[in-house]
C-alpha positions in Angstrom: 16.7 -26.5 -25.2 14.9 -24.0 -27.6 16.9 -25.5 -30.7 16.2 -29.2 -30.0 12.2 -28.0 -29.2 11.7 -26.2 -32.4 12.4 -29.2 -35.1 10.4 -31.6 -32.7 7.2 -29.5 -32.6 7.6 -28.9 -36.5 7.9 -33.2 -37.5 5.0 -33.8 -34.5 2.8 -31.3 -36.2 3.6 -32.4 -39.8 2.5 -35.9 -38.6 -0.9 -34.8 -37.7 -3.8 -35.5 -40.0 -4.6 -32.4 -42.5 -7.9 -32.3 -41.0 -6.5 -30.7 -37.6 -4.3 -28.4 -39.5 -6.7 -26.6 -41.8 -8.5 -23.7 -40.5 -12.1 -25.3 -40.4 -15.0 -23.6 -38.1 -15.7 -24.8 -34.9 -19.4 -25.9 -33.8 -21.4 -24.9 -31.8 -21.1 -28.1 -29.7 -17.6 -27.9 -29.0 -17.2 -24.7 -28.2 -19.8 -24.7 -25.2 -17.0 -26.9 -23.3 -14.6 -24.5 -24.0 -14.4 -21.7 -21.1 -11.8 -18.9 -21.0 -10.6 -16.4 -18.5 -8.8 -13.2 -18.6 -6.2 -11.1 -16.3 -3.7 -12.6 -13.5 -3.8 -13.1 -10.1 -0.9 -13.3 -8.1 -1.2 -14.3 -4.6 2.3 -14.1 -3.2 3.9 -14.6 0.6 6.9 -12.9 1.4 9.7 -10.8 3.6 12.3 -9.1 2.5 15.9 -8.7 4.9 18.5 -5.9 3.9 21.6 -6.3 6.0 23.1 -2.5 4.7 22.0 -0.1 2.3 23.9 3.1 1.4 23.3 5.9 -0.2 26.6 8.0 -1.0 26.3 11.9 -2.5 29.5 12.0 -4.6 29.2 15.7 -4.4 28.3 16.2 -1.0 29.1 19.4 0.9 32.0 21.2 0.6 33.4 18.3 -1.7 32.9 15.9 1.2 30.6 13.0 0.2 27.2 12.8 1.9 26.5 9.1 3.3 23.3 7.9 4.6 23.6 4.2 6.0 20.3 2.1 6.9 21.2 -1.2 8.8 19.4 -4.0 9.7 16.1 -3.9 7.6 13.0 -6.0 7.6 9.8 -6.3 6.0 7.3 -8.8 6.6 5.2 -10.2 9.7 6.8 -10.1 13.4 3.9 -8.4 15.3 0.1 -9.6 15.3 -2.5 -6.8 15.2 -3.5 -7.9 18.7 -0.6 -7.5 20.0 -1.5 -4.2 21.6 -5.2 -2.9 20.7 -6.7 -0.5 22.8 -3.2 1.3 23.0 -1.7 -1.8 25.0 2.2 -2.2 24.9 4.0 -2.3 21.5 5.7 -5.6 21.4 7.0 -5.9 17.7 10.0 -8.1 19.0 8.8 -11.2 17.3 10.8 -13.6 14.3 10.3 -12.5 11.0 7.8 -14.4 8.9 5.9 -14.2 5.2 3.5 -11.1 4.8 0.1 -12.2 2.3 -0.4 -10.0 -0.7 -3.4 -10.4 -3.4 -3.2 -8.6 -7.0 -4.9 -8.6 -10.2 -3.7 -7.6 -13.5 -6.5 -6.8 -16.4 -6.2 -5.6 -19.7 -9.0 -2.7 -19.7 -10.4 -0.8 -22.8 -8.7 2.4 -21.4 -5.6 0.7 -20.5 -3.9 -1.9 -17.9 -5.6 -1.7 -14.3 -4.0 -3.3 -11.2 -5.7 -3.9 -8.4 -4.8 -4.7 -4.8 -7.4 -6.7 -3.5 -5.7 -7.9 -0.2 -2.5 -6.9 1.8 -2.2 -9.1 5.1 -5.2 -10.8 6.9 -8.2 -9.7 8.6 -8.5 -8.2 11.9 -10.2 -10.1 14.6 -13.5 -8.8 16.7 -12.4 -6.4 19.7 -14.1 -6.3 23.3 -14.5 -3.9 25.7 -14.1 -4.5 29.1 -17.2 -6.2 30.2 -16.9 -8.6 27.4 -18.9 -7.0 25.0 -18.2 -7.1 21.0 -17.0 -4.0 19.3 -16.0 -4.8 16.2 -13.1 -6.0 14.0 -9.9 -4.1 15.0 -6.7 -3.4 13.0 -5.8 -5.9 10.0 -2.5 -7.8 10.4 0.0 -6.8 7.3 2.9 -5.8 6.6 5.5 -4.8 9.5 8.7 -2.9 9.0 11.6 -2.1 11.5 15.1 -0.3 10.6 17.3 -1.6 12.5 20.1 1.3 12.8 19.6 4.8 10.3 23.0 6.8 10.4 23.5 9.9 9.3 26.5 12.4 8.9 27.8 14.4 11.7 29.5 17.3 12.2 33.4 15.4 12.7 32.3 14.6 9.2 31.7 10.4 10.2 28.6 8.5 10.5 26.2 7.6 14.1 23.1 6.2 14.5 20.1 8.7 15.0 17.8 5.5 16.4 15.3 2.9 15.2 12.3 3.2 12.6 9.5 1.0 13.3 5.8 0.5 11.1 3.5 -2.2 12.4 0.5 -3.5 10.3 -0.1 -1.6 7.0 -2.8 -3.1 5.0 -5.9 -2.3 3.3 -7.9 -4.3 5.5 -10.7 -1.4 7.2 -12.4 -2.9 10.3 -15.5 -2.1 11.3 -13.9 -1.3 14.6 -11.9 1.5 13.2 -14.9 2.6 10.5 -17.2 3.1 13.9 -14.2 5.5 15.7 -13.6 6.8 12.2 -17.9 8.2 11.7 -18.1 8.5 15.8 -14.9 10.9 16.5 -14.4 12.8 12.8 -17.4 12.4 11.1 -16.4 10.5 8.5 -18.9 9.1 5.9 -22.7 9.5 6.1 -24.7 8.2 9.3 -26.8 5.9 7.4 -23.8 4.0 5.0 -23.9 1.1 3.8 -20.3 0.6 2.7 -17.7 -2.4 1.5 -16.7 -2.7 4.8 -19.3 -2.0 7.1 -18.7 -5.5 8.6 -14.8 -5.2 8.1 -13.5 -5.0 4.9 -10.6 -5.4 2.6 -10.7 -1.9 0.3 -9.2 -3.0 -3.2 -7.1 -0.2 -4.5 -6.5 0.2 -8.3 -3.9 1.9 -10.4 -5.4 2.3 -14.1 -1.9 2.9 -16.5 -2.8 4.4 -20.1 -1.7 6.2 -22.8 -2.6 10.3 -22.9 -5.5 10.8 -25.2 -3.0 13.2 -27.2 0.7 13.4 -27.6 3.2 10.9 -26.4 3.4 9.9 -22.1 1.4 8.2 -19.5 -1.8 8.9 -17.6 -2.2 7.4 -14.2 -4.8 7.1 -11.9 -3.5 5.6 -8.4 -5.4 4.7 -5.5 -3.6 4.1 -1.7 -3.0 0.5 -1.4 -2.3 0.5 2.1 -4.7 3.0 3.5 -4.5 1.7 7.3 -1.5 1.6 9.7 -1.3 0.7 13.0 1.5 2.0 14.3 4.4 4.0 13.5 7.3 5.4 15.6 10.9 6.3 16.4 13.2 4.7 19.2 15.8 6.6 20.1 18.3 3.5 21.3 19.9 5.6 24.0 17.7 4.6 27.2 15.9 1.5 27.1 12.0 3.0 28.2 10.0 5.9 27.6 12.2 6.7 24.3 9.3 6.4 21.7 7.6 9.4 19.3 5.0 8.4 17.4 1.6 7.6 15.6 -1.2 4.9 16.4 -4.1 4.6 14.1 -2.7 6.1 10.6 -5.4 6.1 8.1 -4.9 7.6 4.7 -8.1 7.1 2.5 -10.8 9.4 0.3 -15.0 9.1 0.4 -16.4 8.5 -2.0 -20.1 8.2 -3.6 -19.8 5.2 -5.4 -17.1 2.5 -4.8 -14.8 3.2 -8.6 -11.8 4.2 -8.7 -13.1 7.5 -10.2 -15.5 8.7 -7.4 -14.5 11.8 -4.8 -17.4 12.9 -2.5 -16.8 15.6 -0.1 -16.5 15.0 3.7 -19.1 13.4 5.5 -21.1 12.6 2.8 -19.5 9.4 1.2 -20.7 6.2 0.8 -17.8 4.5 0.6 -14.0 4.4 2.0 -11.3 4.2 -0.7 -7.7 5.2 -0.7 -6.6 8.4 -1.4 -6.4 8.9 -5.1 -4.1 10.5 -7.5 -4.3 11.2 -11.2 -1.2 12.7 -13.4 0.2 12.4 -16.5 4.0 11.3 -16.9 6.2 12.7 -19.3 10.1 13.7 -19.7 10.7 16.6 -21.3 13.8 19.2 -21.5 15.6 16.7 -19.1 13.3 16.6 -16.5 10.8 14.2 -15.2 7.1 15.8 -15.3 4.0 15.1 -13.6 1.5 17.0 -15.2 -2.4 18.0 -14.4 -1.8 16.5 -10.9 -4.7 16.0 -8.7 -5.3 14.7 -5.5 -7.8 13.8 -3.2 -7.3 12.7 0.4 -8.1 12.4 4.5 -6.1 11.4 6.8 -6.7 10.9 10.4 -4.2 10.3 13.5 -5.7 8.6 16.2 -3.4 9.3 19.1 0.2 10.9 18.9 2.6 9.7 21.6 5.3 10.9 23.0 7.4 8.3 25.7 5.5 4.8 25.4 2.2 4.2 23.1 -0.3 5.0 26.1 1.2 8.6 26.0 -1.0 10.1 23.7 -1.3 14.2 23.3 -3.7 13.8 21.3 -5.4 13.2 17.7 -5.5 14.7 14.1 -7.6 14.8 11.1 -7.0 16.6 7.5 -10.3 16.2 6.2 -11.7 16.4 2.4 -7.7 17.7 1.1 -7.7 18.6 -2.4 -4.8 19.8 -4.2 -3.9 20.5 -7.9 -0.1 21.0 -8.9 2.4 20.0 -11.8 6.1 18.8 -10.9 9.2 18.7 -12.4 11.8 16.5 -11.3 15.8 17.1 -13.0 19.6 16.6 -11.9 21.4 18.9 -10.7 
């Protein structure tokens, strides 16, 4: 197609007058009807099904190979958020349909900058028992189940060690959640005003650049998916009571001022943001390095359970987490 294209465009343009080919200035006039944009936006709706996926250690252990088989994977919608709110009944049995993702690509000054601006919908307004409004719950994104994980054992073949389930990941904060989030760990200041104080998506940016000396890549990463609903493992032996697990996963930073470069310490931030990482990526001597590595993070478990999701034993929160570390990643 290219080859018959080419000697076409080159007799039309010869054929035009000479006034449109020289390289006159444009007016004033014409160029206030002519409007431009920059970046992409890609709005995309999708699921992804994986009958089998292996992963085979040639080497193994004692020259046997290793083999690690995941069956029956999914990603995509089967579950709405209101499904079980309020630690109801999980009930992620439903078909699999699209997931909704929203992302922007810029070229910046300092380099390229994605951004996740929304990953599934919005959560709808919860009540309590006499009818009353609470706020908006848990968004309704992406859901993932594993069908069958199988592992070695010690007759040297592969069984199944259960099911792996993760219901609603999205950035989508409600105000809901934000309210249990201040009331129970003290998160943000009393008196925030926030992206989301009403229920919020919380756009999460990756900035990709070159180091300001020497050859490699500096990356600063937000969490794009700072809220789960659920998590858990089935162990497919009985049929009830056969569930360990998480409900209300949130993995996010506070921050001052709503930038991907902000950090504030705990109970003191303005804003909710995902965690944040920043590195720089090299290869060097064989091995794969993340230099100058530094993270910021919270992360709060709303109720561990053990048996069915009304089991709870619990809650946890890893507040304000800092860390500062280089890695090296090689063969062996």
């Amino acid at each position: 197609m290219m080859t018959i294209m080419k000697p076409m465009l080159m007799v039309a343009s010869s054929a035009l007058p000479l006034s449109v080919n020289a390289l006159d200035a444009l007016d004033d006039d014409f160029l206030s009807g002519v409007t431009g944009k920059e970046g992409l936006t890609i709005e995309q709706s999708y699921y992804t099904t994986i009958v089998l996926y292996v992963d085979v250690d040639g080497d193994g252990d004692n020259g046997d190979k290793g083999v690690i088989k995941i069956t029956d994977y999914e990603t995509g919608e089967f579950s709405s958020s209101t499904d079980y709110d309020d630690y109801g009944s999980l009930t992620p049995n439903g078909a699999l349909t699209q997931v909704y993702s929203k992302i922007a690509i810029d070229a910046a000054s300092d380099g390229v900058l994605i951004t996740t601006e929304e990953l599934g919908q919005s959560g709808v307004m919860e009540y309590d028992v006499s009818g009353n409004a609470l706020g908006t719950g848990f968004g309704d994104g992406i859901d993932t189940r594993l069908g069958g994980l199988q592992l070695g054992n010690e007759n040297n073949t592969e069984n199944t060690i259960g099911t792996l389930t993760t219901l609603n990941a999205t950035n989508y904060l409600g105000s809901y959640t934000l309210a249990r989030m201040r009331q129970n760990f003290g998160v943000g200041t009393s008196t925030t005003t926030t992206n989301h104080a009403g229920g919020g998506f919380i756009e999460a940016e990756t900035l990709i650049s070159s180091k300001t000396s020497g050859t490699g890549i500096h990356i600063v990463q937000e969490g794009s998916n700072p809220v789960m609903q659920a998590s858990y493992y089935e162990d497919t032996d009985t049929a009830s009571n056969n569930k360990i697990g998480v409900y209300g996963y949130l993995q996010f930073r506070e921050a001052e001022t709503n930038d991907i470069d902000s950090v504030a310490a705990h109970g003191t931030g303005n804003y909710i943001r995902g965690t944040r990482t920043e590195f720089e990526l090299d290869v060097d001597n064989g091995a794969l390095v993340l230099a100058n590595m530094v993270t910021d993070s919270s992360t709060i478990i709303e109720s561990i359970f053990i048996g069915e999701i009304g089991d709870s034993i619990g809650s946890i929160a890893i507040l304000g987490m800092h860390s500062e570390s280089t890695i090296k990643i090689s063969a062996h």
